[in-house]
Structures are given as C-alpha cells and as structure tokens.
Backbone as CSV, one residue per row, in Angstrom:
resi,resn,N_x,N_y,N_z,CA_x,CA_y,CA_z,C_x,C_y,C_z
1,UNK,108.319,106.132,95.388,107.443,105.537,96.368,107.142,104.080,96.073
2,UNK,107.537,103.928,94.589,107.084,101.922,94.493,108.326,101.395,94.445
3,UNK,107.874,100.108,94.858,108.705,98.643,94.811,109.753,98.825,93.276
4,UNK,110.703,99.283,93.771,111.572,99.289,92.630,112.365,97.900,92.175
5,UNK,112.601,98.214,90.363,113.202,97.060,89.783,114.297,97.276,89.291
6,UNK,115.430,96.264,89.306,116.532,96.040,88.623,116.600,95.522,87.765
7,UNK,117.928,95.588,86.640,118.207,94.805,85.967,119.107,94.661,84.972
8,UNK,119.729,94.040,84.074,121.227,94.455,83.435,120.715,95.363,82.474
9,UNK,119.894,95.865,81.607,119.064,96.684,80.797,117.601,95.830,80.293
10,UNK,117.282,96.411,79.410,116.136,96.014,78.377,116.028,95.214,77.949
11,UNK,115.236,94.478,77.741,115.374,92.826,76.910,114.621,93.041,75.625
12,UNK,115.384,93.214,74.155,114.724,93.754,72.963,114.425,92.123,72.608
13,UNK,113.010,92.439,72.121,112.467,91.212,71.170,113.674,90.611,70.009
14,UNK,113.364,89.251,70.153,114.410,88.462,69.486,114.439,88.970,67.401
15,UNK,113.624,89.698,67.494,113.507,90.373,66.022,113.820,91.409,65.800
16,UNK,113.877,92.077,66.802,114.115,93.827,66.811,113.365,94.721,66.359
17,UNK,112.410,93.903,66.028,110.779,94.961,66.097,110.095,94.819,66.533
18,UNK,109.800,96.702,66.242,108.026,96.933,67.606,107.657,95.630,67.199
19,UNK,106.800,95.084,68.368,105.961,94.457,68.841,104.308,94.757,68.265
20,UNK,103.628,94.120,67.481,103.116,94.430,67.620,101.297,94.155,68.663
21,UNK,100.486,94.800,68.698,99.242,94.425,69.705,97.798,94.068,69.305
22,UNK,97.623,92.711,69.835,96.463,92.614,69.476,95.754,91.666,70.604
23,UNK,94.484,91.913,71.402,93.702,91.225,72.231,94.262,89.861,72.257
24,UNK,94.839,89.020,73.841,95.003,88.019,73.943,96.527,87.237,73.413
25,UNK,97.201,88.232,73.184,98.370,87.886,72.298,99.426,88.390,73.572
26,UNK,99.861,86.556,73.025,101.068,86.374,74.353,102.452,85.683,73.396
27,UNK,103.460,86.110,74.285,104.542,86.173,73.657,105.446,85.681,74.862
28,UNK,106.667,84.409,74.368,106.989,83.752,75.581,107.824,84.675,75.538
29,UNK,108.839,84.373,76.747,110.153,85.658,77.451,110.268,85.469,78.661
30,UNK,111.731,85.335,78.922,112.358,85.381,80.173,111.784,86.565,81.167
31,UNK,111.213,86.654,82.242,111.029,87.155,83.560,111.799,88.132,84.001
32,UNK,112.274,89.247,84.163,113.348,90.179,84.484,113.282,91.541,84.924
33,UNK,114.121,91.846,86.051,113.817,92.905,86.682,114.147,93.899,85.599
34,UNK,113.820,95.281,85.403,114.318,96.541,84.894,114.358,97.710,85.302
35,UNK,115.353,98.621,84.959,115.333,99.802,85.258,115.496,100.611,83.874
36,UNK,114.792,101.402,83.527,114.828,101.567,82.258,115.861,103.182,82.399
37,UNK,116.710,103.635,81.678,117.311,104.813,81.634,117.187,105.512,80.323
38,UNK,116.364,106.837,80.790,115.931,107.637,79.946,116.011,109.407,80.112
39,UNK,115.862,110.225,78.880,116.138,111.312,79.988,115.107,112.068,81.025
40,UNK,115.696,113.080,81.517,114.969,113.700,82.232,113.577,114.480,81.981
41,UNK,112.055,114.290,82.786,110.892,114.673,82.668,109.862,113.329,82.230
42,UNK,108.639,113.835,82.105,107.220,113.059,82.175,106.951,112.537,80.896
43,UNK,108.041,111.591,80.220,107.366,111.912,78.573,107.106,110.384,78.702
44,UNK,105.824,109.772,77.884,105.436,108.478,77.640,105.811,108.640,75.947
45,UNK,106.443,108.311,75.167,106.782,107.992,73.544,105.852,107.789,73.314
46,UNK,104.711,106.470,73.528,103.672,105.867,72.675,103.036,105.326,74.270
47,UNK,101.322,105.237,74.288,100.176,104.483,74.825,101.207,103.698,75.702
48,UNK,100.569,103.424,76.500,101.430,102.268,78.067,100.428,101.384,78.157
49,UNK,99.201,101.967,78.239,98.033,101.201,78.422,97.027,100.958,77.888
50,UNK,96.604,100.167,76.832,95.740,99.421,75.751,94.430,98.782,76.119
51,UNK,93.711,99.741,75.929,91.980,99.436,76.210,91.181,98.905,74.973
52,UNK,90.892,97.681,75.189,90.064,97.029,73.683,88.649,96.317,74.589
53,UNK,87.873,96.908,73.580,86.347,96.468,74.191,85.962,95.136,73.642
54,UNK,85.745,93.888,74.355,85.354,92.666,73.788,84.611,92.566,74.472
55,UNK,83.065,92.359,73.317,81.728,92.453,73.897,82.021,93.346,75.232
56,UNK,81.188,92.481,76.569,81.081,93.367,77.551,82.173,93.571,78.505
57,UNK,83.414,93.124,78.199,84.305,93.100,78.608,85.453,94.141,78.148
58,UNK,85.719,95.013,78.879,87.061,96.082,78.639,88.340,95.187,78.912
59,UNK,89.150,95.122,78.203,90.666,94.572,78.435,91.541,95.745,77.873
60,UNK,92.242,95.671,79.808,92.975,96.559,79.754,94.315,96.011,79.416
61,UNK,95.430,96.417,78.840,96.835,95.563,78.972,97.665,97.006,78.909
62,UNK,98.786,96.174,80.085,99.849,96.932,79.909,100.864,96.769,78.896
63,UNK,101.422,97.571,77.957,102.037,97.067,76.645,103.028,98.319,76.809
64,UNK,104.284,97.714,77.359,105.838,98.268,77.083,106.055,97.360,77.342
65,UNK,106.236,96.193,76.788,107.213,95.088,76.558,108.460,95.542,76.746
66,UNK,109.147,96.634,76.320,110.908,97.027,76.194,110.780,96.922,77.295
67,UNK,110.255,97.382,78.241,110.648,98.224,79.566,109.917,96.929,80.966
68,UNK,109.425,95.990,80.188,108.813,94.691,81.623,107.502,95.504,82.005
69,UNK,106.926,96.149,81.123,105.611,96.855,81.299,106.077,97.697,82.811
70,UNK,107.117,98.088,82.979,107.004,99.430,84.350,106.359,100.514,83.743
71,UNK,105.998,101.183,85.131,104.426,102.218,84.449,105.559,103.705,85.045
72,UNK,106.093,104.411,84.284,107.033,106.003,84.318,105.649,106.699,85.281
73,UNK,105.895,107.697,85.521,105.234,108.461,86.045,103.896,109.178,85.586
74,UNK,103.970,109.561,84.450,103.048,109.906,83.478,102.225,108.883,83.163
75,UNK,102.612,107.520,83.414,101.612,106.396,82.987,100.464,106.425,84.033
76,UNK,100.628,107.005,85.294,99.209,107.054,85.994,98.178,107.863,85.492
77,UNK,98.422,109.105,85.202,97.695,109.935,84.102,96.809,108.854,83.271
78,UNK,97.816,108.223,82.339,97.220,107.530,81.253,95.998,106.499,81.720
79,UNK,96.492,105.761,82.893,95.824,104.714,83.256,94.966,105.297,84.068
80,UNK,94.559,106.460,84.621,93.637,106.818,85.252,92.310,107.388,84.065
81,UNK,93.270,107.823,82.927,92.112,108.233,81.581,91.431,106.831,80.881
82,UNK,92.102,105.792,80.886,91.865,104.284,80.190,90.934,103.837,81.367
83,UNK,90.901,104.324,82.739,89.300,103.556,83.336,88.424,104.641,83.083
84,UNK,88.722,105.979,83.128,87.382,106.399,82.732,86.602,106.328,81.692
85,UNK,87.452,105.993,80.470,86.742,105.578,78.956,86.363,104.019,79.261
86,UNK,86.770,103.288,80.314,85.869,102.273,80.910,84.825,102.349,81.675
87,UNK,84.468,103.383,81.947,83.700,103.712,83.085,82.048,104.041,82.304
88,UNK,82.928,104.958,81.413,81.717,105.537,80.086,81.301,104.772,79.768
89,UNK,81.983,103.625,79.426,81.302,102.539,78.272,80.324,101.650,78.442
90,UNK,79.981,100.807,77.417,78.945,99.643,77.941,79.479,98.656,78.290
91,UNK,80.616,98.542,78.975,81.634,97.618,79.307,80.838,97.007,80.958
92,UNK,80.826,95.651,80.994,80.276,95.353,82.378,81.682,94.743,83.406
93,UNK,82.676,94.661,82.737,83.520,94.030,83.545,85.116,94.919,82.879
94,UNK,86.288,95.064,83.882,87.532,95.561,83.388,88.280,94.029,83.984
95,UNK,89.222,94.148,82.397,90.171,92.552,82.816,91.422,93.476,82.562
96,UNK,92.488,93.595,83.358,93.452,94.158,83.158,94.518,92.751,83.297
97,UNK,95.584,93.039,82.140,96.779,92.145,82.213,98.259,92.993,81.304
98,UNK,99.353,91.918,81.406,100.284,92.544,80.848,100.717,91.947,79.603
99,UNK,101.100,92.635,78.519,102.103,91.781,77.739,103.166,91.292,77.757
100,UNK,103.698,90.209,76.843,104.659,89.722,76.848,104.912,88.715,78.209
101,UNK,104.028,87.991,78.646,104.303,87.062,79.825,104.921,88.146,81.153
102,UNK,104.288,88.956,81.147,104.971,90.027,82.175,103.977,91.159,82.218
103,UNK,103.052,90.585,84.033,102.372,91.546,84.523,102.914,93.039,84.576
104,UNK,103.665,93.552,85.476,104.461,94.805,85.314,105.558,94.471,86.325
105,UNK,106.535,95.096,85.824,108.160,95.059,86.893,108.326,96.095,87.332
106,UNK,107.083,97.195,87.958,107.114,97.941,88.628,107.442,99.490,88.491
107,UNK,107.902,100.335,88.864,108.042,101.926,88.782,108.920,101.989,88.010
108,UNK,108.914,102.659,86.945,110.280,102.988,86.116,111.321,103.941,86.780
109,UNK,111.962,102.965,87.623,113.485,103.817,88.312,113.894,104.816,87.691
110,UNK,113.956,105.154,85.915,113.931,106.377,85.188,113.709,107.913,86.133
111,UNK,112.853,107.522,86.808,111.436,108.838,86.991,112.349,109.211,88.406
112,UNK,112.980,108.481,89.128,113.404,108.535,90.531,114.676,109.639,90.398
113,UNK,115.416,109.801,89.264,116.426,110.330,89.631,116.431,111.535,89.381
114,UNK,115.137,111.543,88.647,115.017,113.269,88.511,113.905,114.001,89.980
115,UNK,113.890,113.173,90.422,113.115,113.645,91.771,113.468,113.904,92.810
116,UNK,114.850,113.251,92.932,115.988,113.440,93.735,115.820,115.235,94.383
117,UNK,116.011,115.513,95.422,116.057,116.792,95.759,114.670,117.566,95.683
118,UNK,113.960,117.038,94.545,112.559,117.485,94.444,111.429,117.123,95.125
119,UNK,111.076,118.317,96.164,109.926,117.178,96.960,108.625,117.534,95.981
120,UNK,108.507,118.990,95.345,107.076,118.412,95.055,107.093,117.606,93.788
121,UNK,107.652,117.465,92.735,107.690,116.164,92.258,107.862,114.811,92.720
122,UNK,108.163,114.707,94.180,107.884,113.409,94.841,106.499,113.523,95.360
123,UNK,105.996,114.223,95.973,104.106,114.642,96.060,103.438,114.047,94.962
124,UNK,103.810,114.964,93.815,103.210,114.457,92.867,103.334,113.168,91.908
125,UNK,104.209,112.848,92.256,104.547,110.910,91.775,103.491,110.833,93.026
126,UNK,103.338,110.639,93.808,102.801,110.154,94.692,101.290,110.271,95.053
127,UNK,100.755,111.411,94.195,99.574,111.865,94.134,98.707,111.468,93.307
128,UNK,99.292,111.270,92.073,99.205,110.853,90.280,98.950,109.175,90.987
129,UNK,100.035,108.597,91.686,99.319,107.006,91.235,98.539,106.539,92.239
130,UNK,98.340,107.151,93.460,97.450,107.175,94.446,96.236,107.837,93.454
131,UNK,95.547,108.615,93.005,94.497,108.971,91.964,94.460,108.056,90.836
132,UNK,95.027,107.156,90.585,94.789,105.979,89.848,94.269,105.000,90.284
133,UNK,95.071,105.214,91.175,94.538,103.406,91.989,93.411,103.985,92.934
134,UNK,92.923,104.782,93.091,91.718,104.831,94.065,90.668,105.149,92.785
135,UNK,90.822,105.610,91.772,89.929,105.838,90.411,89.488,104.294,90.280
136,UNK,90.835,103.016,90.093,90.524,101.958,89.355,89.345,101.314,91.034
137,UNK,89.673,101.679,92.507,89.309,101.266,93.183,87.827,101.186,93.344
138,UNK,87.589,102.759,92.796,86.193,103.231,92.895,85.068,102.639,91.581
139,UNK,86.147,102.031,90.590,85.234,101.850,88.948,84.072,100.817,89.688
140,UNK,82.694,101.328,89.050,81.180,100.667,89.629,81.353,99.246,89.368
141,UNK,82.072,98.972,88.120,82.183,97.416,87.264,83.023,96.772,88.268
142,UNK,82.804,94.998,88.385,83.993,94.254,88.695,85.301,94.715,87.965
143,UNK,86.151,94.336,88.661,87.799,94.823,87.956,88.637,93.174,88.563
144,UNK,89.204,92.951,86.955,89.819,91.571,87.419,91.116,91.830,87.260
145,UNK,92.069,91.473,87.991,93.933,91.468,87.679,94.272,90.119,87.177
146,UNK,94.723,89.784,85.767,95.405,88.520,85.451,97.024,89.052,85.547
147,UNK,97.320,87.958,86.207,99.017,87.896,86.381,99.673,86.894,85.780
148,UNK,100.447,87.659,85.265,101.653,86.351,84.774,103.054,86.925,84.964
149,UNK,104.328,85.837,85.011,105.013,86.609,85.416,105.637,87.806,86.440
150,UNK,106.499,88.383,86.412,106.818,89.581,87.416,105.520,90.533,87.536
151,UNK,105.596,90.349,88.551,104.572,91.311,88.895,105.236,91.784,90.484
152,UNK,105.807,93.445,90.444,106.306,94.252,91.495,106.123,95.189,91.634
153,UNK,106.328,95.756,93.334,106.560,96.669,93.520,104.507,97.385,92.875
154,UNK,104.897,98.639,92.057,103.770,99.103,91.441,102.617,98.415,91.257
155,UNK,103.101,96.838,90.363,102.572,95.849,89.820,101.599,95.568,90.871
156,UNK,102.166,95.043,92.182,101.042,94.550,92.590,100.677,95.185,93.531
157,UNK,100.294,96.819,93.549,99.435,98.004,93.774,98.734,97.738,93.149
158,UNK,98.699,97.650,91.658,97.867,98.078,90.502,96.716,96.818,90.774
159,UNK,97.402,95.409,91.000,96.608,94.387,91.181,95.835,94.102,92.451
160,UNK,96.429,94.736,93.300,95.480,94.848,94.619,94.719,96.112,94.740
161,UNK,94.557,96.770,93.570,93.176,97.885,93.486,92.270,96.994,93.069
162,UNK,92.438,95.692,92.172,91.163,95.386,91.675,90.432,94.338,92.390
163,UNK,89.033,93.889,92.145,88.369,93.298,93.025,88.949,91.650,93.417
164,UNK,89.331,91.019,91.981,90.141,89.735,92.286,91.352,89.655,91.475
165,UNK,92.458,88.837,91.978,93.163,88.752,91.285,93.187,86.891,90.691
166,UNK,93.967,86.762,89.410,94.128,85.507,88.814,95.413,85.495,88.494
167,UNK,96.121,84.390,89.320,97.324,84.206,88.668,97.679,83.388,87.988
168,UNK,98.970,82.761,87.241,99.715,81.978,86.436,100.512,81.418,87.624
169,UNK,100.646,79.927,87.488,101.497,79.489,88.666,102.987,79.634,88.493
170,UNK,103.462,80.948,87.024,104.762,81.065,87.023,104.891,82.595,87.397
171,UNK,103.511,83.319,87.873,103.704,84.606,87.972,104.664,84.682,89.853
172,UNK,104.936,85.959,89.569,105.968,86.185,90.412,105.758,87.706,91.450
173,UNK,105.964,87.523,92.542,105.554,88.359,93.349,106.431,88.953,94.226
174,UNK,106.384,90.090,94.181,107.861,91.249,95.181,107.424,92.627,95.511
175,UNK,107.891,93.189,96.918,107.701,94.406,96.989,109.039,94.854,97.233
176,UNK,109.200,95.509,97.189,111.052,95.753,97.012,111.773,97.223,97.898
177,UNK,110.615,98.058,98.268,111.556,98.967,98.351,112.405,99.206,99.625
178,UNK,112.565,98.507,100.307,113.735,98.520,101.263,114.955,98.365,100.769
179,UNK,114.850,98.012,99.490,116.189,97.372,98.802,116.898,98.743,98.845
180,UNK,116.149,99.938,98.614,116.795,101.206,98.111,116.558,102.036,98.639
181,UNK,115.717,101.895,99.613,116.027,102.998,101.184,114.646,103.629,100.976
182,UNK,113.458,103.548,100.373,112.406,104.133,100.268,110.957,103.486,100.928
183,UNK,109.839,103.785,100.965,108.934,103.091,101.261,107.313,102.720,100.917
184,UNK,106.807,102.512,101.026,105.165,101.992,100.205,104.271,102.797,100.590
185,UNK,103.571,103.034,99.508,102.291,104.070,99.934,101.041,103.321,101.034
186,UNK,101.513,104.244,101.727,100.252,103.670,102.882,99.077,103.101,102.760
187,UNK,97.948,103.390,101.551,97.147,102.817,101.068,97.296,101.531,99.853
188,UNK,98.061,100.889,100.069,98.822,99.818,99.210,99.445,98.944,100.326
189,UNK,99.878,99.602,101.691,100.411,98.414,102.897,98.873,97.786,103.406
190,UNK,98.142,98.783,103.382,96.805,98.586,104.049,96.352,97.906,103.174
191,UNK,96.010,97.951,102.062,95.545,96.996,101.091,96.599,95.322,101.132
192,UNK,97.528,95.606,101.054,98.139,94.194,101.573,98.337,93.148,102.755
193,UNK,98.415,94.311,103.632,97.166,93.810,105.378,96.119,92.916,104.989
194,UNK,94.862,93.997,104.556,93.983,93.139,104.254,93.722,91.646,103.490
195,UNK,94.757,91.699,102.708,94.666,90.942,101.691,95.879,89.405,102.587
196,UNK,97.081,89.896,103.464,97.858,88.640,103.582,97.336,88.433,104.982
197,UNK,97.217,89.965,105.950,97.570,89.656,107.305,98.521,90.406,107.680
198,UNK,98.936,91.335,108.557,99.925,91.888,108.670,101.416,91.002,109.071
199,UNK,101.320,89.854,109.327,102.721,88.622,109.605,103.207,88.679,107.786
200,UNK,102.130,88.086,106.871,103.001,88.297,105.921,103.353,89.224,105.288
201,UNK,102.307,90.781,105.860,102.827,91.514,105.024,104.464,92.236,105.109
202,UNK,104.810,92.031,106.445,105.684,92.607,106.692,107.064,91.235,106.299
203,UNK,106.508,89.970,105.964,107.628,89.201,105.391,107.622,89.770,104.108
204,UNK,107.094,90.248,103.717,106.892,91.040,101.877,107.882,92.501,102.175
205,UNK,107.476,92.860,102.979,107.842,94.125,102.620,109.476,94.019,103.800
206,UNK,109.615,93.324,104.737,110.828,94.122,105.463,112.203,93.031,104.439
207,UNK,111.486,91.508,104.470,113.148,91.054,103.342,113.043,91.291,101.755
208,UNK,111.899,91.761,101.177,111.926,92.471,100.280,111.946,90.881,99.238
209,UNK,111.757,89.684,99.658,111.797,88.243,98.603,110.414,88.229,97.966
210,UNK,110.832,87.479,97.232,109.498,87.130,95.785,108.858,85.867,96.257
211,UNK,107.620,85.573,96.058,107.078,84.325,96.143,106.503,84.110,94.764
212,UNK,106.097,82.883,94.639,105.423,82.202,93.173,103.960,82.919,92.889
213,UNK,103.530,82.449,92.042,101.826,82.571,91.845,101.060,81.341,92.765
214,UNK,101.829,80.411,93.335,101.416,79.300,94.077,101.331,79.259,95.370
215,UNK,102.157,80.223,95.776,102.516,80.397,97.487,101.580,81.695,96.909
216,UNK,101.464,83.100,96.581,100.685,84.197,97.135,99.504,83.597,96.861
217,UNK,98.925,82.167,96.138,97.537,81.741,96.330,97.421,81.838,97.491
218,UNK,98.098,80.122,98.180,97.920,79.801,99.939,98.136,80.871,100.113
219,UNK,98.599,82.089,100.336,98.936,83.293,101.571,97.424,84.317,101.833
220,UNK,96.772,83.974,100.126,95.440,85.184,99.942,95.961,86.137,99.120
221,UNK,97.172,86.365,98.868,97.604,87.535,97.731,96.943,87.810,96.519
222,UNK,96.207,86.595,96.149,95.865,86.075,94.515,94.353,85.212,95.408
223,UNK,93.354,85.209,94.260,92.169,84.321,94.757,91.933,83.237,93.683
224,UNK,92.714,83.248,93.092,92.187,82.181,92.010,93.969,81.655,91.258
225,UNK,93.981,80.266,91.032,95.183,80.391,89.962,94.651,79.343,88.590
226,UNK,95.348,79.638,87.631,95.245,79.268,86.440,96.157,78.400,85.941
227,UNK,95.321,77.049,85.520,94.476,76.887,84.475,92.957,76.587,85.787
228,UNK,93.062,76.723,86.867,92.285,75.979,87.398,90.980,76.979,87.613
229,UNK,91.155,78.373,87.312,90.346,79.424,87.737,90.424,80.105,86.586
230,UNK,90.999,80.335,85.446,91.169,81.092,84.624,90.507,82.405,84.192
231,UNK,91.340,83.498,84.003,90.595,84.722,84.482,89.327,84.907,83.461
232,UNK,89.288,83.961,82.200,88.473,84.444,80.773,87.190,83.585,81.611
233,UNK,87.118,82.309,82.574,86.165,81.714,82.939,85.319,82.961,84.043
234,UNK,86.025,83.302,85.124,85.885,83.805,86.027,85.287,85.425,86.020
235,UNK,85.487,85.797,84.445,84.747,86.777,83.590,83.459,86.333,82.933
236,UNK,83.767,85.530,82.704,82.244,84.737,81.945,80.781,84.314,83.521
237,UNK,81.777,83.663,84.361,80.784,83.702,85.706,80.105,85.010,86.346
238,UNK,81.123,85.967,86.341,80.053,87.453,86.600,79.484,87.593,85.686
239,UNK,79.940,87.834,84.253,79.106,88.238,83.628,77.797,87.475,83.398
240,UNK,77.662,86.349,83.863,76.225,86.119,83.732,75.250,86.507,84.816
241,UNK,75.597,87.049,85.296,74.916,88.020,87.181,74.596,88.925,86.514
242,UNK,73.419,89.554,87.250,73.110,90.698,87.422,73.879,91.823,87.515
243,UNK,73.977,92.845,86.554,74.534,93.737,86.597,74.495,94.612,87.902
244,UNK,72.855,95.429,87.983,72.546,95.590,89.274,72.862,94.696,90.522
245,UNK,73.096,93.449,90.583,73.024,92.489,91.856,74.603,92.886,92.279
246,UNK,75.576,93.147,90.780,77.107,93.525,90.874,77.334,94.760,91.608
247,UNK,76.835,95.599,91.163,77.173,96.841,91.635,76.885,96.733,93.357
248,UNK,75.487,97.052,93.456,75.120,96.609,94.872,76.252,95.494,96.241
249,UNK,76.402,94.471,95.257,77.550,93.889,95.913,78.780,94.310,96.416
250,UNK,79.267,94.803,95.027,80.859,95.312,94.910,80.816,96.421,96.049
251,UNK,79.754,97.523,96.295,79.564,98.430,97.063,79.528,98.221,98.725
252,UNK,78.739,97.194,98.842,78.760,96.488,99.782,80.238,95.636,100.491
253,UNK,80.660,95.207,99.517,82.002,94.590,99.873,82.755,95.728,100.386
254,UNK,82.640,97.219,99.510,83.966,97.856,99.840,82.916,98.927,101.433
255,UNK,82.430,98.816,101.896,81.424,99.341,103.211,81.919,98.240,104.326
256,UNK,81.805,97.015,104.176,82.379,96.039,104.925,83.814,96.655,105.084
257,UNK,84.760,96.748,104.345,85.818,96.903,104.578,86.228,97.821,105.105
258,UNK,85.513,98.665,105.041,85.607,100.113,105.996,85.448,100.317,107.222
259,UNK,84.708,98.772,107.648,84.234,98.914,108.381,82.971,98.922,109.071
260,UNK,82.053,99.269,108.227,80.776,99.406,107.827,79.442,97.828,108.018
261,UNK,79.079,97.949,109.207,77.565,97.057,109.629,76.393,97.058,108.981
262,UNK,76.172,98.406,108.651,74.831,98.707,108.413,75.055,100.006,107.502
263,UNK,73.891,100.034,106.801,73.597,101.192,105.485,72.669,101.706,104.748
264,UNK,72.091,102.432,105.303,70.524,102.395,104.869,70.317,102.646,103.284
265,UNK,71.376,103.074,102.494,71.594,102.855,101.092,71.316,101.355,100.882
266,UNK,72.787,100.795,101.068,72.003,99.228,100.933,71.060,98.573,101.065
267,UNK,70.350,98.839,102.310,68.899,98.653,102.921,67.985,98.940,101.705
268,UNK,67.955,100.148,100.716,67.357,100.719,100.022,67.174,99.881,98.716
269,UNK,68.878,99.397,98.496,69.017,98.906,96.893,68.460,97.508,97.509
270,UNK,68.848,97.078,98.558,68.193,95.417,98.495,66.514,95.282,98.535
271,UNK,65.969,96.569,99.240,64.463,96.463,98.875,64.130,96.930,97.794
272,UNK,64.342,97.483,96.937,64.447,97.742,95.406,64.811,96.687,94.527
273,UNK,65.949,95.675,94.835,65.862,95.092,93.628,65.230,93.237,94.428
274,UNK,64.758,93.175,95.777,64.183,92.176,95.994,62.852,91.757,95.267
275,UNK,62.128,93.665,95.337,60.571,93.717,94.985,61.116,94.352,92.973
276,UNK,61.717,94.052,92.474,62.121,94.469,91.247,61.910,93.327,90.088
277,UNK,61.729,93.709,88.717,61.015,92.954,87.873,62.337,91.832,87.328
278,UNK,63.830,92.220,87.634,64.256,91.041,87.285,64.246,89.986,88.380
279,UNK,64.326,90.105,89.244,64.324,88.890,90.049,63.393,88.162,89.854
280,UNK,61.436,88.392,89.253,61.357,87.630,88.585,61.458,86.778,87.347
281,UNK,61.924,87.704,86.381,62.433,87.045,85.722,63.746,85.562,85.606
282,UNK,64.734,86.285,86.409,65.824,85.086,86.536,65.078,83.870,87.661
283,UNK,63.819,83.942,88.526,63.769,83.016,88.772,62.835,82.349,87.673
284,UNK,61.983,82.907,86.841,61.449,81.781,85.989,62.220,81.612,85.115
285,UNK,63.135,81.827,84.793,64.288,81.193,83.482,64.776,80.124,84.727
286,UNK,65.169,80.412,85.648,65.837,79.112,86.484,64.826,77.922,87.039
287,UNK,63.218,78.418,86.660,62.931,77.557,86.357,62.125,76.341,85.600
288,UNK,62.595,77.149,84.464,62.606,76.237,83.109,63.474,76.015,83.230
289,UNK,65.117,75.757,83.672,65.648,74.739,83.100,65.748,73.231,83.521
C-alpha cells in the first residue's frame, strides 16, 4: 500500500560496521532509493525505532541505516509501541527524524512479495500502519517531523501524521506508487489534500516525481525549512507555552479539520483555563520583563 522504493541494493557504511546510535548523530551519505531483499515473514533483527528522552523532549529516530530507514511491516507495531512509551512519559513534545541523512525511503518492498496472493496479509499491512499513524495522529503532545534527505512513499505518511514538518533544503520528496501498479492509503491522500491542495496532490501522486525540501516548502508540504526554522529552535518555541494552552490547541486544530465550528468541550477548556491560576501567572512574569 506505500510509495515504494528502488534501488541497486544496500549501501553498507564505508567501515563495515554496525553503526553505532547516539542522540543527534548524523552521518553524511549519498540519498538512495532501496528495496531491501530478505526472507519471507514479519521479522525486525534489531529496534527500527529509537526513543531517547531529552529533558522534555522525546526523540524519536528511525535507525536502519542498511536499509534507507524503510519501515518492514512489523515496524508499525514497533512504532506504534515507541509513541505510547511517549505518551506515558513526562515528555512534552515528540521530535521524530532519521538517521544517516535519510528521513525514510519508504515500505520495505521485502514485505510485498510475500503478500502477493494474500489478501489478509494485505489488510493487515494495511491495518498495522494505518493504527500507527492515527496512534502518532492522536498523541496529546505536539509531534514534530525533521526531514532530511529521501523521504517516500511511507516516509512522508509518517511525516504528515505529525503536527509540523521541518525540512533540510536537501531533503527529498516522492510518492511513488503508480510506479508499480498499487495505490495510497486513503487517509494519507486526504492528509496530502489538506496539506498541498488536491492540483498538487495529484502532480505527486499520478507522475510519481520528487521535489526538493525547497519546492514542498512553497507547495505547504513542509512548514518550516532549515537552517532558517530549525526543528531544535521550533521545539524550544513550544516548549516554552503552556502545556495546557498545547493540548487545548492541538485539539482544536484537529476539530477544525474535521470540520468542526463549534464545541462545547472547547468552550469548557477555554473558560477553565481563561479564569485559571496560570494565566495569571505568565502575565505577571511578562510583566516584569
């Protein structure tokens, strides 16, 4: 069901060893589609997705470097368990990114050929990352997408679940699956509607071409690019908000989008936290300074 990737194989680190992971650690590398070939069934070897708590900030990263960070089938599982141990936490914000200069290169084509003939293993590919991405949709916290690099197909599902995205003006953007006769989960076209317009979405999706991190700015794909927005700044600006003022918001944003005028919930939280003891507070700190 995702934007599938090509490519001549794997691109092994110029050392030939694991890689190893640590918060913020970037590693240069050529850009490249993949299809990773492996055998048949749901097996992840090692973690796909790397949750490290800094201060109030969860950073999520995708870490299969071998593979251009594509997420196998079983990786929705994973990444649907890595927001809920975000969800638990005292984490006020999720920053999700990829390693190795490479957001994700999309569905591991691996997973496709054993599905062949199988519909309910195509259900369930299809069920598994739809329950991810409406999990990461629903998390109470802001959710930020930093991009760099390829980012397809899956990739930028995963990045249009979250509330903003930040790109790199070398990150790279594709939905692909016309290439191979398949098509996009309906709640991922609709999310890209919203986000380009339906004129570009269908230049995305019917010639199946890539644009920069510079063009999906101008288009609305991306809301911020970097160095000029940088996602570590743009984390530091919520986080100095109101936690409560966040939630309330974020809730609000996704009611608008639904559709939604009026809410007597909202009605509720805005007379609650109008007549509420921080609002005075942040206005007498704002004004002492």
């Amino acid at each position: 069901m995702l934007a599938p990737t090509f490519a001549r194989g794997p691109r092994l680190h110029r050392t030939g060893a694991a890689e190893p992971f640590w918060p913020g650690r970037r590693v240069a590398g050529v850009p490249a589609f993949f299809m990773q070939t492996k055998p048949p069934g749901d097996v992840i070897e090692a973690a796909m997705f790397r949750l490290i708590h800094d201060g109030e900030i969860a950073r999520l990263t995708l870490d299969r470097p071998e593979a251009r960070n594509a997420i196998p089938g079983a990786g929705w599982d994973e990444l649907a368990e890595r927001i809920d141990e975000a969800a638990a936490s005292a984490a006020r914000l999720l920053l999700i990114s990829g390693a190795d200069d490479t957001f994700c290169a999309g569905a591991d084509l691996g997973d496709f050929k054993a599905m062949r003939g199988d519909e309910a293993a195509c259900v369930r590919f299809r069920e598994r990352m739809r329950a991810a991405l409406e999990r990461l949709r629903e998390l109470a916290i802001p959710t930020v997408a930093r991009i760099d690099g390829p980012c397809y197909g899956a990739g930028v599902a995963l990045a249009m679940a979250c509330d903003l995205r930040v790109a790199s003006r070398n990150a790279r953007f594709a939905i692909t699956p016309a290439k191979i006769g398949i098509s996009y989960p309906q709640e991922d076209v609709h999310r890209l509607v919203e986000l380009v317009g339906p004129g570009q979405a269908a230049r995305f999706l019917f010639t199946a071409q890539g644009v920069d991190g510079i063009e999906a700015y101008a288009i609305g794909l991306v809301e911020l690019l970097e160095p000029d927005g940088g996602a570590d700044a743009v984390a530091a600006a919520i986080l100095g908000n109101s936690s409560e003022s966040l939630a309330a918001l974020k809730r609000a944003i996704r009611l608008a989008v639904g559709g939604c005028r009026s809410d007597a919930g909202q009605d509720t939280r805005f007379d609650t936290l109008i007549g509420g003891e921080e609002l005075a507070l942040r206005l007498e700190a704002l004004r002492r300074k």
